[in-house]
Residue, then its C-alpha position, 0 to 999 in steps of 0.5 A: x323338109x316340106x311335101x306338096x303332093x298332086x292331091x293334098x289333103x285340106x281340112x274342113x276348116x278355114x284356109x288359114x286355120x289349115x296353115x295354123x294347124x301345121x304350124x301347130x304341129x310343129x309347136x309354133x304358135x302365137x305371134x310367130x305363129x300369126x306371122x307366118x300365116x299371114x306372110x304366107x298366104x300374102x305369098x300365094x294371094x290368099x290374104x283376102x280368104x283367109x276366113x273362108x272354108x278351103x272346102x269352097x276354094x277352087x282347084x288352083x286356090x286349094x292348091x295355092x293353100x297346101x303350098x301356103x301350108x307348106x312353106x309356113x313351116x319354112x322348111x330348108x328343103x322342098x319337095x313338089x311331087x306334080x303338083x301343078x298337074x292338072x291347073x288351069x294354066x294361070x294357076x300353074x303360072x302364079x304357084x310356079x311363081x310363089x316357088x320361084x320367088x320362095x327359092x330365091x329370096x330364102x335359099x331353099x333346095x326345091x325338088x320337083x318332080x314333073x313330066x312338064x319340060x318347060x317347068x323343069x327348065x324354069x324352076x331348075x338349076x339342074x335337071x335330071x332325066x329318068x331314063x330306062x330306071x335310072x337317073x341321068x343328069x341333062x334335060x329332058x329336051x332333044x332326047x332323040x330315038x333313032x339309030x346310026x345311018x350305018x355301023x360306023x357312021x358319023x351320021x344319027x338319023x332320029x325321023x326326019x332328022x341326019x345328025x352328024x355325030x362322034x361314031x357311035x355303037x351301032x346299038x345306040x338307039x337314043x341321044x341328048x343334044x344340049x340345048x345349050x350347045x345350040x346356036x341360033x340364028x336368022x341365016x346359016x352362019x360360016x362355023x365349024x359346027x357339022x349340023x344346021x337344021x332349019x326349023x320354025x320357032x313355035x315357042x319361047x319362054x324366057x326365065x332366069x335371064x335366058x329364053x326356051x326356044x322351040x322349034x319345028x324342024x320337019x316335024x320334029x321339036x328342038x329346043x335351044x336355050x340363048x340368053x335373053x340378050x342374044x334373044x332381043x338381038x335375033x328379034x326372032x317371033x313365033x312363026x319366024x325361020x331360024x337356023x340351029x347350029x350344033x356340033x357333032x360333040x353336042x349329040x351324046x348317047x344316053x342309052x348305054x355308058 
């Protein structure tokens, strides 16, 4: 198991003696040794300052080094607890990167801890939310507080926000609308779906073959998540209207069983 945490430890030493001494630690050495540390620094674009001290790196290299560190030991299970936590944002990107391409080329289980959405969606095949001290499985998008119009209703209402909805208990206070549930289009579209919220796309992020579309309903962040196909077809921008389709099935209640 390999630990990347927010504020890692780097040794007065050079960046590659730093990736050497873990390596030691574990008894590699020679060769093999040498093998890793160049492949892994090659990796996080460290390969030049491999003879400079990690004291005199800047914040997005010393922490491109302590993953360099980590995954020389090529550990079967990674854990990332914030790590990308105050980076500038091209430095988030690159290490977000290095992690990504890591897990597929070799099959690693990654981990991450992090309030950041966007990183959670890009790097995960699942997302788990924690909620009220417990761990629910589902994404941290479109978590909506509100309550019901009514005991009774079929009718959600989270700020600007009527969701028609399954009735739900009259104590329900949050919902999930899955962002996969929702379709997006230019125009309202003749469906059977009950909710189109007409909104502006403020954001998109694509990643494993699917883009992360945000937009401003009123006030109020929805994301949907299309396939990059279905999203070069829409030719939407940021700054284009759009229309987000759901049905009442896709609001689920999270704070209760």
């Amino acid at each position: 198991i390999g630990y990347l945490p927010q504020a890692p430890y780097l040794f007065d030493r050079t960046v590659a003696s730093n990736v050497a001494w873990a390596l030691r630690a574990r008894g590699v050495g020679g060769a093999e040794a040498a093998r890793r540390i160049a492949e892994a620094l090659e990796q996080v674009g460290l390969g030049e300052l491999r003879g400079r001290r990690a004291t005199r790196l800047s914040g997005g290299e010393a922490q491109r080094l302590a993953l360099a560190r980590v995954l020389a030991q090529e550990p079967r299970v990674l854990l990332l607890d914030e790590p990308l936590n105050h980076l500038d944002p091209e430095s988030r990107e690159r290490i977000e990167a290095v992690v990504d391409r890591w897990r597929r080329k070799r099959g690693t289980t990654v981990v991450l801890a992090t309030h950041d959405v966007g990183q959670a969606r890009r790097l995960g095949a699942e997302v788990w939310l924690a909620l009220g001290g417990a761990l629910r499985r589902g994404g941290p998008d479109n978590v909506l507080r509100g309550a019901p119009e009514r005991p009774g209703s079929d009718v959600f209402v989270a700020g600007p926000l009527r969701l028609f909805v399954e009735p739900l208990p009259p104590q329900t206070r949050i919902v999930e609308v899955d962002p996969r549930e929702i379709v997006l289009s230019r125009e309202a579209l003749p469906s059977s779906a009950r909710n189109r919220l007409r909104g502006t796309v403020r954001e998109a992020r694509a990643g494993n073959g699917e883009v992360w579309v945000t937009l401003d309903c009123g006030g109020m962040p929805l994301v949907a998540v299309v396939t990059a196909a279905s999203w070069q077809r829409l030719g939407l921008t940021v700054g284009d209207e759009a229309v987000a389709s759901f049905k009442a099935t896709a609001v689920r209640r999270l704070d209760g069983d």
